[in-house]
C-alpha positions in Angstrom: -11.6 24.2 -23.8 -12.6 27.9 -24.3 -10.8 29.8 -27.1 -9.7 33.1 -24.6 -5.9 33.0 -24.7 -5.3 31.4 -28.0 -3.9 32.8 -31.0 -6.1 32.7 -33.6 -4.4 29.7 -36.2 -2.8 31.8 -39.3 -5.0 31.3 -42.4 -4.3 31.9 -45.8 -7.1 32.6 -48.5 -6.5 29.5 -50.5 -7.1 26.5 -48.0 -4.0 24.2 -47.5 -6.3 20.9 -46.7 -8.5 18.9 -48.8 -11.9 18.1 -46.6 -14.8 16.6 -46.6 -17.5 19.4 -46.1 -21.1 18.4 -47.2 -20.9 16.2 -43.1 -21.3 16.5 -39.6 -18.5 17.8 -37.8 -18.4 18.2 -33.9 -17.9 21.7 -32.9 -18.3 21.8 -29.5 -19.7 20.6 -25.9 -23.2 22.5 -26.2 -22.6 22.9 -22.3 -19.1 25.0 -22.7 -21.4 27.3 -25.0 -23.1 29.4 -22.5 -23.2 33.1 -22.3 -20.2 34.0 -23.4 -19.5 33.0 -27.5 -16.5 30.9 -28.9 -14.4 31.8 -31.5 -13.1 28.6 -33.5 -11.8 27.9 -36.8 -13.1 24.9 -38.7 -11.9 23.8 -42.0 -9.7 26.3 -42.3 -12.5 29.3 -41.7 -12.9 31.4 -39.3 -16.5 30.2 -37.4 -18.0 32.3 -34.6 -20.4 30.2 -31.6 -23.1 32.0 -30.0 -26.7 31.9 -28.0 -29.1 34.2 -28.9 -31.9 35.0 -26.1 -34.0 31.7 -26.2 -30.3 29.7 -26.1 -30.5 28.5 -29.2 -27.0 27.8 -30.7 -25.8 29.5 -33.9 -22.9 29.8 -36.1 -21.9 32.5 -38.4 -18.6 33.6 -40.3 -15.9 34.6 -37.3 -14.6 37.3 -39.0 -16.1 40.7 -38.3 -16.5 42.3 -42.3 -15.4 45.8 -40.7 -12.0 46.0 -40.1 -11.8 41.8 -40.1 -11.6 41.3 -35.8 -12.6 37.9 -34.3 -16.0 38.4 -33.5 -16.4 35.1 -31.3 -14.1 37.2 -29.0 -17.4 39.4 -28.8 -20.6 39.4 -26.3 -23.6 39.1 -26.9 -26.3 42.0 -26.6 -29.9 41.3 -27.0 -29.7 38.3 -28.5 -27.4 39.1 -31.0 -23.3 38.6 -31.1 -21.4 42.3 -30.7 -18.1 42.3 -32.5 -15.3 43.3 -29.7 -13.6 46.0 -31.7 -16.1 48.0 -33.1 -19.6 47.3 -31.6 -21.5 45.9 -34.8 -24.2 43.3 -34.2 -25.0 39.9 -36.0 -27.8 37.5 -35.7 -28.1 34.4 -35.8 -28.6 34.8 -39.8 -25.5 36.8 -40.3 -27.2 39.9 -40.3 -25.6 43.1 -39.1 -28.9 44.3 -36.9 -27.4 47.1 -35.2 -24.7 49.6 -35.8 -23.6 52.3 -32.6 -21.9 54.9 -34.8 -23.4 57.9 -35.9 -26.3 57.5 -38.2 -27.0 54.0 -37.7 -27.2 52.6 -41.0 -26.8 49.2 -41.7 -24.0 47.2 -43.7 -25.7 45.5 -46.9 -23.8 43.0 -45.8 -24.3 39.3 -44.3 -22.0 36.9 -42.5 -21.8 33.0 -43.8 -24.5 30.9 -41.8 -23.4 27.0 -40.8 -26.4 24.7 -40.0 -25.8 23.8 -36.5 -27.5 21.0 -34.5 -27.3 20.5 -30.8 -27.6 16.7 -29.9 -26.3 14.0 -27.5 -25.0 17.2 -25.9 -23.0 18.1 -28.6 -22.8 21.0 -31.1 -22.8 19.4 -34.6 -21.8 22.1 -37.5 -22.1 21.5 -40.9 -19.3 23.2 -42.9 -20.7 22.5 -47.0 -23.8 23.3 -48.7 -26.1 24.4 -46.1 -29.2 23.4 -48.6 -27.8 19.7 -47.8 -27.8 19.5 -44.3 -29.7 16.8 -43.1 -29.6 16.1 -39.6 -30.3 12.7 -39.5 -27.3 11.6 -40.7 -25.8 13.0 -37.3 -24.4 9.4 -35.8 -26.4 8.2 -33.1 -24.3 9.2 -29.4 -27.5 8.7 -27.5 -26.1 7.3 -24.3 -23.7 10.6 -24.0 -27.0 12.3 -22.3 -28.9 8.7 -21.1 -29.4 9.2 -17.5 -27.8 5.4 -16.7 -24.4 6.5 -18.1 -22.0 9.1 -16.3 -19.5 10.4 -18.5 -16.0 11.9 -18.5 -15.2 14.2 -21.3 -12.4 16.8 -22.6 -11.8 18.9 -25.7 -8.6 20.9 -26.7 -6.8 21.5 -29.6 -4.1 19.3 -30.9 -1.1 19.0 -33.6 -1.3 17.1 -36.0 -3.6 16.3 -39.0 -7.0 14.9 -38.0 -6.5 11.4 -40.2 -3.7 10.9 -37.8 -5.6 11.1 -34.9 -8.3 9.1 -36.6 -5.4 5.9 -37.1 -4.6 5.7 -33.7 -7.8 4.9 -32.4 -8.7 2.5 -35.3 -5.6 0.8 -34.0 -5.6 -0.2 -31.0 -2.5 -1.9 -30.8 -0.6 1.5 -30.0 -1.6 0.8 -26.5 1.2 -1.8 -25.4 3.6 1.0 -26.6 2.4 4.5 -26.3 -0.1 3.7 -23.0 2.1 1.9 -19.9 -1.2 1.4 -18.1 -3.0 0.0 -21.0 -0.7 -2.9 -21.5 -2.8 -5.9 -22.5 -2.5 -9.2 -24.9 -5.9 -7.9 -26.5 -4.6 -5.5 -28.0 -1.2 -7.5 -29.9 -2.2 -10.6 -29.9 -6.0 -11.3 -30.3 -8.5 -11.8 -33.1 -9.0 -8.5 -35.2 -11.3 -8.4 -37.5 -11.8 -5.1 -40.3 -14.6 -4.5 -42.3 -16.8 -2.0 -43.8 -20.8 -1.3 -43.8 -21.6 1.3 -46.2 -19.7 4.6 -45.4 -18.6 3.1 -41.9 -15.7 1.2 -41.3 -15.2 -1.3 -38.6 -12.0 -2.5 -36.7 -13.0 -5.5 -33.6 -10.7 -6.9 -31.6 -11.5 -10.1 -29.2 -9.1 -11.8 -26.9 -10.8 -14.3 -24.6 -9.9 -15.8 -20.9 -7.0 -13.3 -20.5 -6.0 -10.3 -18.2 -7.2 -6.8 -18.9 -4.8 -3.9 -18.4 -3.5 -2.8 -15.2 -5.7 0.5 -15.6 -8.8 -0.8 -17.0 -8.5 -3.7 -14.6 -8.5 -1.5 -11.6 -10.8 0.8 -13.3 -13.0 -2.2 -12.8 -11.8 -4.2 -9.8 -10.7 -6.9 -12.0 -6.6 -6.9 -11.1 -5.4 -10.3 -11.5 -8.6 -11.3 -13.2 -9.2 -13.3 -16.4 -11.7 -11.8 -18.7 -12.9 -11.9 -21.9 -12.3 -9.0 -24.0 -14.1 -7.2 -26.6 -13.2 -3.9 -28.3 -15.1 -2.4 -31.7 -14.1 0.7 -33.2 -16.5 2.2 -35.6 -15.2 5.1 -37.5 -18.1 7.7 -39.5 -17.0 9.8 -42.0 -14.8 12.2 -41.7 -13.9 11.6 -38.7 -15.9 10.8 -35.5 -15.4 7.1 -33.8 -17.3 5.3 -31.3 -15.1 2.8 -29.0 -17.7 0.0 -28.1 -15.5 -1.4 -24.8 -16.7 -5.1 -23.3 -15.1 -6.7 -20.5 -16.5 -10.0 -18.3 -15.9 -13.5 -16.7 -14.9 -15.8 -19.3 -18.1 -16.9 -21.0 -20.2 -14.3 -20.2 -22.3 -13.3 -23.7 -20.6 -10.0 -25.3 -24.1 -8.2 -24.6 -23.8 -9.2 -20.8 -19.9 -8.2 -20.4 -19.5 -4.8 -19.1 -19.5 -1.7 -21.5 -17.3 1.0 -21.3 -18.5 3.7 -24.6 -16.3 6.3 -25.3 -16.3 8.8 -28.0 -13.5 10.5 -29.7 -14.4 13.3 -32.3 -11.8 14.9 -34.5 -12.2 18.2 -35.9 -10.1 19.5 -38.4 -9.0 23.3 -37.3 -6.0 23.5 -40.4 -4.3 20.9 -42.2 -1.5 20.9 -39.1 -3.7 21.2 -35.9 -7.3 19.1 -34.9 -10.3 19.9 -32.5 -10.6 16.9 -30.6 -13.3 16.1 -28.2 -13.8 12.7 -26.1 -15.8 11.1 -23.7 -16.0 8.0 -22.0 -18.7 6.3 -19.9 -20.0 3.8 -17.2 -23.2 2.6 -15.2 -21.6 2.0 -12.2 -19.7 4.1 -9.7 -22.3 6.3 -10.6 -22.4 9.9 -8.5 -18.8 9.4 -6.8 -17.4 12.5 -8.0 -13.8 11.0 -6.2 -14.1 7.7 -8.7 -15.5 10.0 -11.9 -12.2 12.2 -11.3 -9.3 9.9 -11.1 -11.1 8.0 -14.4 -11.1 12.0 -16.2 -7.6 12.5 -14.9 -6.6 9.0 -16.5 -8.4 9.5 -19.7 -6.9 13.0 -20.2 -3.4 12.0 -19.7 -3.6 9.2 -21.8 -5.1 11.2 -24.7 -2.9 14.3 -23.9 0.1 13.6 -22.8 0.8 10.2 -24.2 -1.2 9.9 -27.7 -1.1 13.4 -28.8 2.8 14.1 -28.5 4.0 11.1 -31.2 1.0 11.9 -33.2 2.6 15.7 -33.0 6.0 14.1 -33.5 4.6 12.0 -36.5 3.3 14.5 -38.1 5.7 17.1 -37.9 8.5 14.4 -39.6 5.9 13.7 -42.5 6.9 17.4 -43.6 2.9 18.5 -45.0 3.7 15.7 -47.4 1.1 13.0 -48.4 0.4 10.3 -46.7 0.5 7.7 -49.1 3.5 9.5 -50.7 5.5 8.5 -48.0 5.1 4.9 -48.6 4.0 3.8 -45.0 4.6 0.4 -44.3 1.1 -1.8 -43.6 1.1 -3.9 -40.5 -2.0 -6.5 -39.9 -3.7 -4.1 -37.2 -3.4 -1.5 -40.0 -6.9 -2.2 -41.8 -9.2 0.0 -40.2 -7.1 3.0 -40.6 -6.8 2.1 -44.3 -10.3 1.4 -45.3 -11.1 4.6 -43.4 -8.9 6.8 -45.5 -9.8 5.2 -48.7 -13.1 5.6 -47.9 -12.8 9.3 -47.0 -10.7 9.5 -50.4 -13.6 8.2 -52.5 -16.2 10.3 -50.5 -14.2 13.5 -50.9 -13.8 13.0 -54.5 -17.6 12.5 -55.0 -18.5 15.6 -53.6 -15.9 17.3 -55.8 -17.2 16.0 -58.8 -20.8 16.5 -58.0 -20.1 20.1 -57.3 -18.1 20.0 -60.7 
């Protein structure tokens, strides 16, 4: 998803949403960042994606201090990103290093600067204290760029606030209602199991020596099949979740079954709209662009057109108030998505009072 042809989200100077900021966020495919910059809003702030002349990936404040245009909307000249309306130039430092109007002096002025790491060809911003940033805390998406796997991926902007997006993937049971061609006893009626280890938090579902869904069967050429199914969602704070997908003959070991990883990476843009990026892999079928299509096209409508209209839907009814104001009811496949928000809780309000 490129940002041309999308109004920029109103902001407001006091920030609606409550987030999590000294983290890694996902802020882009580092492959969609090529010549031509991005202008995104993260958190609520206006954040400006560029290459400078060795293509290494930088982000700086999006909002030009001039006369306040877009400057992600820019180009980049020399290295360095050209606001659209009036020609300034920033580095990758936030530095205005050239000015085209008469005289040529310099602004004393200089642009926020957000640590940004490109790995497991992703674009990984940090939005706090840039003093904190420590890149190994980055989770570990490896096989995203490991030459046995062959991925399908999208990004786009949805509606709806990111911890919503983060409870339906934590619980998979959704499927049998939101997904017609996801259907499957696995997901209603087999062994889950919720736990946390240390700021993760896990949610596993196994159901053995039963039939897979009519589109993961025939993903696989397993129709009318039994299989043994295993499914682990691990969720890292704020909000970024590996789906660890195993499907095989009944009795083949878990490590043996076959692994479907997907990725899905939720970005908070304002309190009522999310960056989400995705991906999904395999190790077979590997170079049929026909095979790798029709899995995309799946993929994408399921996320887009199935999941992402009743999270909309959900969130709009909530009204901007608080989730656990509203009382939700608790179901049994509920306990990921509730040990991840009470985690999140409890991280959020340590940063707050260590920066107290």
């Amino acid at each position: 998803m490129r940002g041309e042809g999308r109004p920029v989200p109103r902001l407001s100077d006091a920030p609606r949403g409550t987030y999590l900021r000294n983290c890694w966020y996902v802020a882009a495919w580092a492959s969609d960042l090529d010549v031509a910059p991005m202008a995104r809003v993260f958190l609520e702030e206006p954040v400006a994606l560029f290459r400078d002349q060795a293509g290494k990936a930088h982000a700086i404040g999006g909002r030009c201090p001039h006369r306040f245009a877009p400057l992600g909307n820019g180009t980049v000249v020399d290295g360095a990103l050209m606001c659209p309306y009036h020609g300034l130039r920033f580095d990758g430092e936030g530095h205005c290093v050239h000015n085209p109007h008469p005289g040529g002096q310099l602004p004393d002025a200089r642009l926020p600067v957000y640590p940004l790491e490109e790995r497991h060809g992703l674009l990984w911003i940090w939005m706090g204290d840039p003093a904190k940033a420590d890149a190994t805390r980055i989770p570990d998406f490896a096989w995203l760029t490991e030459p046995r796997w062959e991925a399908v991926r999208g990004a786009t902007v949805a509606e709806g606030h990111y911890e919503l997006y983060s409870d339906n993937i934590l619980d998979l049971s959704h499927a049998n209602f939101v997904h017609p061609a996801l259907v499957a006893s696995a997901f209603t009626e087999g062994e889950r199991r919720f736990w946390q280890d240390g700021e993760n938090v896990h949610a596993e579902y196994v159901r053995l020596d039963d039939y897979l869904s009519e589109g993961i069967g025939g993903m696989l050429g397993r129709i009318g099949r039994r299989q043994d199914f295993h499914g682990e969602v691990v969720w890292h704070a704020p909000a970024v979740l590996y789906f660890d997908f195993r499907a095989g003959d009944p009795g083949t070991p878990r490590e043996h079954c076959t692994l479907l990883p997907s990725i899905h990476a939720f970005t908070p843009e304002t309190p009522d709209t999310t960056h989400y990026f995705w991906a999904t892999a395999r190790d077979f079928a590997l170079g049929n662009a026909q095979f790798a299509a029709g899995m995309r096209a799946a993929l994408e409508y399921a996320f887009e057109q199935e999941d992402m209209p009743i999270i909309r839907d959900s969130h709009r009814l909530m009204r901007q108030r608080d989730f656990w104001d509203l009382r939700p009811l608790i179901l049994n496949g509920d306990g990921g998505g509730v040990r991840a928000r009470r985690m999140l809780q409890r991280l959020i309000e340590r940063e707050r009072q260590a920066e107290a």
